[in-house]
N, C-alpha and C positions, 0 to 999 in steps of 0.2 A: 294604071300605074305600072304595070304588071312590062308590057311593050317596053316604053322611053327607059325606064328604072333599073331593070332587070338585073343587069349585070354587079350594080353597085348594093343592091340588097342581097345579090347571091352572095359576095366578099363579103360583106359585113357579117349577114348572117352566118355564112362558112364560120369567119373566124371567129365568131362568138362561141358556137356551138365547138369548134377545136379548141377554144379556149375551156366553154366549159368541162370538157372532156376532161385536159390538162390537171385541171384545178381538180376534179374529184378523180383523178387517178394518185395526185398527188396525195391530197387526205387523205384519200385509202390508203396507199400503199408505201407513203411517204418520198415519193418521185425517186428517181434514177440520183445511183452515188454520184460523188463530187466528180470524180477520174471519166464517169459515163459520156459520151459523147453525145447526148440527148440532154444532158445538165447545160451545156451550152459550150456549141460548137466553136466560137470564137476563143473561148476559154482553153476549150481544152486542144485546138490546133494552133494558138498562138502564144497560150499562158498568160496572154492580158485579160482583164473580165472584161466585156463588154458592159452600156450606160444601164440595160435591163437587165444585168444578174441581178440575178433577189428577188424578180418578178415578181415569181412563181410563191417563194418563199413569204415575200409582202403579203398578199392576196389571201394566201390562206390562216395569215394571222389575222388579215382584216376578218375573213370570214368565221373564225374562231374567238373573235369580239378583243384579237389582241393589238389594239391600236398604236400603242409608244412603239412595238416593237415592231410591226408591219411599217412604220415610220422610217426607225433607223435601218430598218433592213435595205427597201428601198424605195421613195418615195412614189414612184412611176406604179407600184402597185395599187396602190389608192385611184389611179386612171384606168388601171387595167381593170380592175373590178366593177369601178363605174362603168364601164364600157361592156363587159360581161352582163350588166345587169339591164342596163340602158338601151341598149341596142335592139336585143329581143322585142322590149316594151316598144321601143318605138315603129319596129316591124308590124308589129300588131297592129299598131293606132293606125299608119298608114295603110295596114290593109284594111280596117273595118272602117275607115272613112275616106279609102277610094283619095289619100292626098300623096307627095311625092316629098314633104315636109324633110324626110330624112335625107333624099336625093338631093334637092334644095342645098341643105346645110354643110353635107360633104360638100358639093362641088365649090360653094365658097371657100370653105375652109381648104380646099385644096387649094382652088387660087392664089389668096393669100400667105399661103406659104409655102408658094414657088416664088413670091417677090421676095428681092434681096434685103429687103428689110424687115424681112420673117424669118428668112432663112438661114443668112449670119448670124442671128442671133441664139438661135436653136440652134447652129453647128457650134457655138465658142460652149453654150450651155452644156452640152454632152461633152466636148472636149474636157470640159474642164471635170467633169462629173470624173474623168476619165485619171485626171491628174489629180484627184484628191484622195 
């Protein structure tokens, strides 16, 4: 697995673990103010929010069992935690059984949305995430 795979379970796994990092710096210490440029870059160089502000803010109410408001904060958190959660596990499974399952899964799902009938529609979806 280890050779063909390597590259896309090191990303994954990187971002999980910078993700988990995120998440419990953020419970601890309550993340970086509003004005901080670590709150999100887009935000604070342009003054529009970017489609993932709240991310951060979702996640750790999902993790704190506060569901309606990890909701309206911002729905894409409910992905990011799944994936925080998800990703690890399935690092595991494919190393203790020698499979490439998760390499597998991204590369489709990569493909599939670089076709334009993926990808239009995830750009109008964030656009508009954008305009409401």
């Amino acid at each position: 697995m280890w050779k063909s795979g390597k590259r896309i379970y090191l990303l994954l796994g990187g971002l999980a673990l910078a993700g988990h990092g995120w998440l419990l710096y953020y419970l601890m210490y309550g993340g970086p103010s509003e004005s901080s440029f670590l709150a999100c870059p887009t935000r604070t160089l342009t003054g529009i929010p970017c489609p993932a502000c709240g991310t951060t803010r979702s996640a750790a109410a999902l993790a704190q069992g506060q569901f309606e408001s990890a909701l309206w904060t911002n729905p894409i958190g409910y992905l990011a935690l799944a994936f925080l959660i998800g990703v690890p596990l399935w690092i595991a499974y494919d190393l203790l059984n020698n499979t490439q399952s998760l390499k597998q899964v991204y590369q489709n799902a990569e493909a599939k949305i670089k076709r334009p009938q993926f990808a239009w529609p995830i750009a109008l979806l964030l656009l508009a995430s954008e305009l409401a």
